[in-house]
C-alpha positions as CSV (number, residue, x, y, z in Angstrom):
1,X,-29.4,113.7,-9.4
2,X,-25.2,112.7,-10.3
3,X,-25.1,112.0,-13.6
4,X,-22.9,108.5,-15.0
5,X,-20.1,110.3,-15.8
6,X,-19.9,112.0,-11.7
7,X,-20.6,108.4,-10.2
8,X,-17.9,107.6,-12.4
9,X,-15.6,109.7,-11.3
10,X,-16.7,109.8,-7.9
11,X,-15.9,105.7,-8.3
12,X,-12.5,106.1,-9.8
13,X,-11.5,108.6,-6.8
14,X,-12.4,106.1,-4.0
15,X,-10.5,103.5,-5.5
16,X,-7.7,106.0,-5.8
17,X,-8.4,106.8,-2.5
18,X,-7.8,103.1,-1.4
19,X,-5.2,102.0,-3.4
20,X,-3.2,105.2,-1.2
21,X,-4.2,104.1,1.9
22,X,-3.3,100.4,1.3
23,X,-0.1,101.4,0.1
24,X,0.3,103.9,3.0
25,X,0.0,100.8,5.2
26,X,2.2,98.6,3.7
27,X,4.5,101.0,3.9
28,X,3.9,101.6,7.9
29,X,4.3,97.7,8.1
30,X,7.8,98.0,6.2
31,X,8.9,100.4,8.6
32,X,11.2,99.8,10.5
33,X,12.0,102.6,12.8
34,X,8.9,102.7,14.1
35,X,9.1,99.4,15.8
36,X,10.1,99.5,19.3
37,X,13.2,98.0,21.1
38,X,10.7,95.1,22.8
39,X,9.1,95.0,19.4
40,X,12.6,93.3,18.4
41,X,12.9,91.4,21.2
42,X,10.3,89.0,20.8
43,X,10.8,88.8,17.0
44,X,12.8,85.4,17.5
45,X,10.1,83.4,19.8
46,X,7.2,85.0,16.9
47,X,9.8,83.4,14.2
48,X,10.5,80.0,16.1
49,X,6.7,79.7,16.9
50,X,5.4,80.0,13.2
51,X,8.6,77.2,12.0
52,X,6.9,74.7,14.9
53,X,3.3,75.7,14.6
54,X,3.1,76.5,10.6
55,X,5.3,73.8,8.7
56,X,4.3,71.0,10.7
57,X,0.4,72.3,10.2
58,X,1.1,72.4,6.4
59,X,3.0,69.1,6.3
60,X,0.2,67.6,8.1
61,X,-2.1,69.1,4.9
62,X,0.7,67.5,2.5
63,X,0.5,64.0,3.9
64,X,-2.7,64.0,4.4
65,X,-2.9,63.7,0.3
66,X,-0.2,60.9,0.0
67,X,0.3,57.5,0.3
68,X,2.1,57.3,3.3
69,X,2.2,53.7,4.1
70,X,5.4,52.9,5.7
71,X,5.6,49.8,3.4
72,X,6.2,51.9,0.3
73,X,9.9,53.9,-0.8
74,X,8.6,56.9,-1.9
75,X,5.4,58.4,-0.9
76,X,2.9,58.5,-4.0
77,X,0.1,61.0,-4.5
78,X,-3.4,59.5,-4.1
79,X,-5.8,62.3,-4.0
80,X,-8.4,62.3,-1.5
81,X,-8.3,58.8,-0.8
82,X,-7.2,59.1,2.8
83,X,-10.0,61.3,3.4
84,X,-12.7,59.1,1.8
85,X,-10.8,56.0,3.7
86,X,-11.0,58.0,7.2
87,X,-14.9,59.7,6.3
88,X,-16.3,56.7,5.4
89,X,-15.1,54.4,8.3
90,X,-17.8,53.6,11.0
91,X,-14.9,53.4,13.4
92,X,-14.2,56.9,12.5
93,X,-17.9,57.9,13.7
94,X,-17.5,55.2,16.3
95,X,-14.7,56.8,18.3
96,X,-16.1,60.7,17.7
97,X,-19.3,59.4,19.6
98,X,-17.2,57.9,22.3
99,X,-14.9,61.0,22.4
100,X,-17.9,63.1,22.5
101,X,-19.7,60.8,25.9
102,X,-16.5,61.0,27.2
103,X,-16.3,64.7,27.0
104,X,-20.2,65.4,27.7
105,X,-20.0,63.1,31.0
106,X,-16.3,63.6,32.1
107,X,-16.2,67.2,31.9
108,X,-19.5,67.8,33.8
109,X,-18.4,66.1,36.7
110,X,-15.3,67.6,36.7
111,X,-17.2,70.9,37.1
112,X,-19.8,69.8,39.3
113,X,-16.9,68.4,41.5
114,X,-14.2,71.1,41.1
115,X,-16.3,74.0,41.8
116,X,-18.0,72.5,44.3
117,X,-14.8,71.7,46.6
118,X,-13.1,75.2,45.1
119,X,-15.7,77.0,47.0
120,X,-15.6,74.5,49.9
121,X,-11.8,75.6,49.9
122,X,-12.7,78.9,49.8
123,X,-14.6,79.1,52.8
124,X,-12.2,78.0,55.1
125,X,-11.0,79.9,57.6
126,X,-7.5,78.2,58.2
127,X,-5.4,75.8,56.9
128,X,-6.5,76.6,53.1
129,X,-2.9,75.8,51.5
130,X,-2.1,72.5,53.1
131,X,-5.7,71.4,51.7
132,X,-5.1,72.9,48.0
133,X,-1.9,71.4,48.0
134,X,-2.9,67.7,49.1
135,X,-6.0,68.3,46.6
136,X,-3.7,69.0,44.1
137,X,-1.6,66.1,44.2
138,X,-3.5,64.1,41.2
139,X,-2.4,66.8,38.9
140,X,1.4,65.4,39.2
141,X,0.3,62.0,38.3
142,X,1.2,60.9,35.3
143,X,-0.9,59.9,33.1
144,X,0.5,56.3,32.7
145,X,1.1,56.1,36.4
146,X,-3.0,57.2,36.7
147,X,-4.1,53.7,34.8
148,X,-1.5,51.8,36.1
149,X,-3.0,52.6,39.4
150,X,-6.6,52.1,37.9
151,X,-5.7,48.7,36.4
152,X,-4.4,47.6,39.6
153,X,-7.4,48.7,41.9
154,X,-10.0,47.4,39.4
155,X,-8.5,44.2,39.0
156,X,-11.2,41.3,40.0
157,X,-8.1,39.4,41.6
158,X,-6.3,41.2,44.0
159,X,-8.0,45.0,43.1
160,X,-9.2,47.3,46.1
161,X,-12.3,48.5,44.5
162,X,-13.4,44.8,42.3
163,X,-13.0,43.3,46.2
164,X,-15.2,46.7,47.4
165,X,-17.8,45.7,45.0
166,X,-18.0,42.4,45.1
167,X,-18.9,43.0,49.0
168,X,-21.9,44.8,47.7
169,X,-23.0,41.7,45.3
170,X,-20.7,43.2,42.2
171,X,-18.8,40.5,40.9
172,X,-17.9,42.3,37.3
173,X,-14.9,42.5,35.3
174,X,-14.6,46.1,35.4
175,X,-12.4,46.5,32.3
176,X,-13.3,43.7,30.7
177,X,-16.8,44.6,30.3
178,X,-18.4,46.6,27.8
179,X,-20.9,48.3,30.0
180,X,-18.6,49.5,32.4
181,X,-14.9,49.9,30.7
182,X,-16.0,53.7,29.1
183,X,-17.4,54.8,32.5
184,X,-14.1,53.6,34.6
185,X,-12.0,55.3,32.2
186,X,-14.0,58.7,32.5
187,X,-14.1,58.2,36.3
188,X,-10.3,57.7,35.9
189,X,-9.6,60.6,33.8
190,X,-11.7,62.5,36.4
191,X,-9.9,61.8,39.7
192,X,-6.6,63.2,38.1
193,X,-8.5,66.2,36.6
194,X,-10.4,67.5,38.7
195,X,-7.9,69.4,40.6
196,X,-7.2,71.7,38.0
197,X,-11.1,73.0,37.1
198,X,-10.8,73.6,41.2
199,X,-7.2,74.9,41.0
200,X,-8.5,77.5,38.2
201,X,-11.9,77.8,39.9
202,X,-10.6,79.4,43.4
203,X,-8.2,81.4,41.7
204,X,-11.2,83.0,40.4
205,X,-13.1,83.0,43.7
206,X,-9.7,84.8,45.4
207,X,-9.8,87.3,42.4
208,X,-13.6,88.4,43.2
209,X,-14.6,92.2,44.2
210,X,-15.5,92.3,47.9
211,X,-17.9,95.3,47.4
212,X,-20.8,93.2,45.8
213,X,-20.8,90.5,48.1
214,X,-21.0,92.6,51.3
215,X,-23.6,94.6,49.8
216,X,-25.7,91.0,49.0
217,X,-25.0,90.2,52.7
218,X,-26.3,93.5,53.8
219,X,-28.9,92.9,51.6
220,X,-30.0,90.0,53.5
221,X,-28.8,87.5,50.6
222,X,-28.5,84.3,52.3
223,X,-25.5,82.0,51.2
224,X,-27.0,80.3,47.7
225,X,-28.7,83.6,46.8
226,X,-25.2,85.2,46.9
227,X,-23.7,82.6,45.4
228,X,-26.2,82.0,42.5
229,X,-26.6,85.6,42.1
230,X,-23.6,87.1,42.5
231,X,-20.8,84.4,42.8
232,X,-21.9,82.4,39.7
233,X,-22.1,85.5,37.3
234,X,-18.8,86.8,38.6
235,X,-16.5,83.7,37.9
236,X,-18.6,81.7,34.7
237,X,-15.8,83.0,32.4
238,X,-13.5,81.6,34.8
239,X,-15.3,78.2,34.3
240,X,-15.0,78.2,30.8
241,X,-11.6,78.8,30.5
242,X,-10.8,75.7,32.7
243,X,-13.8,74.1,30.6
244,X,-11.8,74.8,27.2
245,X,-8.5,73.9,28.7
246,X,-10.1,70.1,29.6
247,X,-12.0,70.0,26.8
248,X,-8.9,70.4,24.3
249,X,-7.1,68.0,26.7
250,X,-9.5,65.2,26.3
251,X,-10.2,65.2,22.3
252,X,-5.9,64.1,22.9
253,X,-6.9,61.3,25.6
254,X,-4.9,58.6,24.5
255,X,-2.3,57.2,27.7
256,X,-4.7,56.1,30.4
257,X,-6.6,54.1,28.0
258,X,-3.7,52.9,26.2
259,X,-2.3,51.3,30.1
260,X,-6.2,50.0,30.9
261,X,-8.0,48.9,27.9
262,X,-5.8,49.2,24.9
263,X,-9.6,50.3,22.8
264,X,-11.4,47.5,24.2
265,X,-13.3,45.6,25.0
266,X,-15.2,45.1,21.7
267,X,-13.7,48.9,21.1
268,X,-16.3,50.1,23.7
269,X,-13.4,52.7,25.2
270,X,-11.4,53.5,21.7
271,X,-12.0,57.3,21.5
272,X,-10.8,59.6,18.6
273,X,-7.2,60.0,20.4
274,X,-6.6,56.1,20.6
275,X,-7.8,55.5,17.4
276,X,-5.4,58.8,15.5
277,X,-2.8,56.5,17.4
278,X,-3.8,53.2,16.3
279,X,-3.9,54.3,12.6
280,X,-0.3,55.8,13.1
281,X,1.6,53.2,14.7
282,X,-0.4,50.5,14.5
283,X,-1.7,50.6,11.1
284,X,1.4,52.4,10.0
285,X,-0.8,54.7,7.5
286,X,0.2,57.6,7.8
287,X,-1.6,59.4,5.3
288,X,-4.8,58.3,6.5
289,X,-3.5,59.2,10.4
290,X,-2.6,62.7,9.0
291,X,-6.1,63.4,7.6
292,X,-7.8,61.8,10.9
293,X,-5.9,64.5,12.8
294,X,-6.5,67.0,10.8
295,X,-10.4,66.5,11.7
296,X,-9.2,66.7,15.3
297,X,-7.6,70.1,14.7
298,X,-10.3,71.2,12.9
299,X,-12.9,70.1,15.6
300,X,-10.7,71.8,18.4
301,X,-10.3,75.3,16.3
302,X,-14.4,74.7,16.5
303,X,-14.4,74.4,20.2
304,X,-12.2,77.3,20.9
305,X,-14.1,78.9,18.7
306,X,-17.2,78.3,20.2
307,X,-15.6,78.9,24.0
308,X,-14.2,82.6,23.0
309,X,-17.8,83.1,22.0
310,X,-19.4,82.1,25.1
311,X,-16.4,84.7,27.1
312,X,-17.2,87.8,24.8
313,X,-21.0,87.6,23.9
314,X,-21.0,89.8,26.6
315,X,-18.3,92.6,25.7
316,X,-20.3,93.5,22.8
């Protein structure tokens, strides 16, 4: 048995210990030969990347605590009234729900659809690039462009798909109406995004092993037992990457429903995006718009976080 006065000094040597190793590092950090020549190189991108990333992140903290009202000369400090005004605000809940529908409905058939036509791609004998590249050709929509040409083709006067549906007995104001505004927006959103969850998809398809698969064939694996088996397992973290990428991309949805909708009707299509923007410009609070999108940033560090989980459960 160590007496008090060994544990003691057993104590005041691993501190003693530590404080030499933290200093030992610090000191390795201040060193400066023994960074490299590339090291140096990418020193200025590292330095302009934390001035745009790092001051507008703690401005965005700053304002969010101020009365930023565009009507007043000097913003005031007001506490945590911006949060309580933005926390307490069904619209607030409102639009997260909406966001969240959106996301939930839009990116599932996004997946569904992508990976379905990335493996219908990949099977093809010939003529693989002139298909990926017509396929592709949503992607260099613009947004804008993308409802503009929505609006048009759902209009109940002269639109292609209100005179489609009205053949069928359908004789609805697509946009107009509460029950079907959200779900044309999605479907929207989905036409010109899809191509990407395919684009990643089959790039992830092209990158597979051919070992596994021919042994599955050998096997006797017939065509969905490969490809629930063997296919599926192979490129799922390929999926979620393209699933992050869209995900991130839709909690900033704002243009397309901006074009259609503007919120409406009855704020039935008026996700978190449209309503960071109505608080900003239309509002003009800007202190309340800052603490609004620093919820966003906040639930998209979540996501990511949640995503990188999902790709490394596996690695440990």
């Amino acid at each position: 048995m160590r007496t008090n006065a060994e544990y003691s000094k057993l104590k005041d040597s691993n501190q003693t210990n530590y404080k030499k190793e933290k200093s030992t590092s610090f000191l390795n950090l201040l060193n400066i030969k023994k960074y490299k020549t590339e090291h140096w190189m990418i020193l200025p991108s590292i330095i302009i990347l934390a001035i745009i990333s790092i001051f507008p992140f703690l401005y965005l903290i700053y304002a969010s605590y101020m009365d930023f009202m565009i009507s007043s000369d000097q913003p005031t400090f007001n506490g945590i009234t911006n949060w309580k005004k933005v926390l307490i605000n069904d619209t607030f809940w409102a639009s997260w729900g909406r966001t969240l529908i959106f996301a939930v409905v839009g990116l599932l058939l996004e997946v569904m659809i992508g990976v379905g036509i990335a493996l219908a791609i990949y099977e093809l004998p010939k003529g693989r690039n002139l298909v990926v590249t017509l396929w592709m050709i949503p992607i260099f929509v613009a947004p804008i462009v993308a409802g503009l040409l929505g609006r048009f083709l759902l209009n109940s006067t002269y639109g292609l798909y209100a005179w489609l549906l009205s053949l069928v007995g359908i004789d609805v104001q697509i946009l107009g109406d509460v029950k079907t505004a959200l779900a044309a927006v999605i479907l929207m959103d989905v036409w010109e995004w899809t191509p990407l969850i395919t684009m990643i998809v089959l790039a992830g398809l092209q990158s597979l092993p051919k070992e596994p698969l021919e042994a599955a064939q050998v096997d006797g694996a017939n065509y969905m037992q490969r490809l629930i088996k063997v296919v599926f397992p192979l490129v799922s973290r390929t999926i979620l990457v393209a699933l992050l990428i869209r995900s991130m991309d839709i909690l900033r949805f704002v243009d397309t429903i901006k074009i259609t909708t503007e919120g409406g009707p009855a704020d039935s299509t008026k996700v978190i995006g449209f309503y960071l923007m109505e608080v900003a410009f239309k509002f003009q609070d800007f202190g309340a718009a800052a603490a609004l999108g620093l919820t966003m940033l906040f639930a998209t560090i979540f996501l990511g976080k949640q995503f990188v989980n999902f790709m490394t459960k596996g690695d440990e």
